[in-house]
TORDRENVEX-273325 format. One line per field, with one value per residue: residue number from 1; y, x, z of N, C-alpha, C in turn. Coordinates in steps of 0.1 Angstrom, whole numbers. Layout:
lumlo <- (NUM, ...)
nv <- (Y, ...)
nu <- (X, ...)
nw <- (Z, ...)
cav <- (Y, ...)
cau <- (X, ...)
caw <- (Z, ...)
cv <- (Y, ...)
cu <- (X, ...)
cw <- (Z, ...)
//
This chain:
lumlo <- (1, 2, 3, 4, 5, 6, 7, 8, 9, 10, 11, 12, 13, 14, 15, 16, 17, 18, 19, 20, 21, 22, 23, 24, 25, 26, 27, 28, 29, 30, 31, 32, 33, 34, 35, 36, 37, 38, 39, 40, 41, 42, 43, 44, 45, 46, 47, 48, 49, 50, 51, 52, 53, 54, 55, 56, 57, 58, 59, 60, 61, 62, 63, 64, 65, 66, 67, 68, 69, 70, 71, 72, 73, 74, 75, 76)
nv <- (-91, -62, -35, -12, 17, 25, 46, 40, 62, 67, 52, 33, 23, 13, -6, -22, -27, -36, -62, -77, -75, -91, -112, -118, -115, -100, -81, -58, -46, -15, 11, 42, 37, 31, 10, -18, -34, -55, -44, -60, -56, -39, -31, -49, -35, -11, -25, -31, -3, 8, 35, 53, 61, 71, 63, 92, 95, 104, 97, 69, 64, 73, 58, 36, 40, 35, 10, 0, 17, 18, 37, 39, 16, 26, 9, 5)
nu <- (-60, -66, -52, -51, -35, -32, -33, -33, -53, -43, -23, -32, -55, -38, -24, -47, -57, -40, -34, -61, -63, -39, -48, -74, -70, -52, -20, 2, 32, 45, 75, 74, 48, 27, 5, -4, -34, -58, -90, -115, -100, -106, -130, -135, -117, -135, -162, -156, -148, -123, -105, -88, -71, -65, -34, -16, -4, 22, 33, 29, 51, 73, 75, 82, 105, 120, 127, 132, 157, 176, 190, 228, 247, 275, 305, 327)
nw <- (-129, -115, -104, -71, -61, -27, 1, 35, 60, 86, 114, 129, 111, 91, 105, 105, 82, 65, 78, 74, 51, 44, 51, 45, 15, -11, -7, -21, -7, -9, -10, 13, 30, 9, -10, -27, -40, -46, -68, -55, -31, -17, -11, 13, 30, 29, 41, 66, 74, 74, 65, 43, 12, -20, -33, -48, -82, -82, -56, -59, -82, -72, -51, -64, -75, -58, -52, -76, -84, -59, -33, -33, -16, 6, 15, 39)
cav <- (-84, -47, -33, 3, 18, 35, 48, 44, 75, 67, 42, 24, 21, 8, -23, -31, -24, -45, -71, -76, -75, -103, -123, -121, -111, -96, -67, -60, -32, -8, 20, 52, 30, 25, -5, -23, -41, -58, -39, -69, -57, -23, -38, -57, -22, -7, -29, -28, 9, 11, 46, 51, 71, 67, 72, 102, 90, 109, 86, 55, 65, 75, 42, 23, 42, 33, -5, 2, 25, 15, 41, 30, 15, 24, 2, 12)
cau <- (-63, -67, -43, -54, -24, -34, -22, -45, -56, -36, -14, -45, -58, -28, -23, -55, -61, -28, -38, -73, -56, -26, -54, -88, -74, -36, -17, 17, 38, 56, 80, 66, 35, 19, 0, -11, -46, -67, -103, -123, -96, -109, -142, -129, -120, -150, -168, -145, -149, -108, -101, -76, -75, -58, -24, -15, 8, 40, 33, 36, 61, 85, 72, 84, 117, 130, 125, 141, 171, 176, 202, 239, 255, 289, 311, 342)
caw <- (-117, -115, -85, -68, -56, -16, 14, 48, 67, 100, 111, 129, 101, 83, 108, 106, 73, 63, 82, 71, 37, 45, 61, 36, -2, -14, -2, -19, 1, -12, 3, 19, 30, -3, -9, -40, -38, -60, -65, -44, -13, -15, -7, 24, 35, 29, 47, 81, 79, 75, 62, 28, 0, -33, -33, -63, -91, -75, -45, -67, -88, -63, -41, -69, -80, -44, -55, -91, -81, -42, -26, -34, -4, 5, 25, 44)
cv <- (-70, -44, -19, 3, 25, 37, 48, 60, 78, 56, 28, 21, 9, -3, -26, -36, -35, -57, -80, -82, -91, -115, -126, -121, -108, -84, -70, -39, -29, 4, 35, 46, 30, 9, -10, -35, -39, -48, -45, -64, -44, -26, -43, -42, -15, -11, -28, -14, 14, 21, 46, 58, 63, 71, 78, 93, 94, 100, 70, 57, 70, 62, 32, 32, 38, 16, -4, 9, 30, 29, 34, 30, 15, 23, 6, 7)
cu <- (-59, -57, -46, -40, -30, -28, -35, -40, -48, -31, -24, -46, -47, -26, -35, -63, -49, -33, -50, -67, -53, -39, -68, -84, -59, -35, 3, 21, 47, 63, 70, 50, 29, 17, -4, -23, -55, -84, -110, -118, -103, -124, -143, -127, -131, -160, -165, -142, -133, -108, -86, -85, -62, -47, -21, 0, 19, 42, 38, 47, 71, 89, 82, 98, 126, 132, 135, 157, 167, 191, 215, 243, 266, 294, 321, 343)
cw <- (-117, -100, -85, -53, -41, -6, 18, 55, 79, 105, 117, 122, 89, 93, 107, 93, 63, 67, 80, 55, 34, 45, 45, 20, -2, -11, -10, -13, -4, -1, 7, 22, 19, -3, -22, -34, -49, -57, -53, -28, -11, -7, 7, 33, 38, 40, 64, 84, 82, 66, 53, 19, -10, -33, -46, -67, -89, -67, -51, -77, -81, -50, -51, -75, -71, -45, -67, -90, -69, -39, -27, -16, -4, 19, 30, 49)
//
């Protein structure tokens, strides 16, 4: 399964666009709204007229450094 990394246009967009997702095909969520979705969901969009672009490779590679090296927590 191919995954296209995107961000939606507006946060509209993004619950409905998420949800549509959760509900019809796969959505995994990363941080700073990025989304992973298989080709077919892109489609699903498409058709629903839900607005997204491709998120740029800084976007995912900073999405995904926040998952790999989380902020240390310090307790007191």
């Amino acid at each position: 399964m191919n995954i296209i990394y995107i961000k939606f246009n507006s946060k509209e967009d993004q619950v409905k666009g998420y949800y549509e997702l959760a509900t019809k095909s796969k959505v995994i969520s990363f941080p700073n709204e990025v989304y992973g979705v298989p080709l077919s969901g892109l489609q699903i969009l498409d058709e629903l007229h839900i607005s997204y672009r491709r998120a740029t490779d800084d976007e995912v590679t900073i999405s995904h450094g926040q998952i790999r090296n989380p902020a240390p927590v310090v307790l007191q």
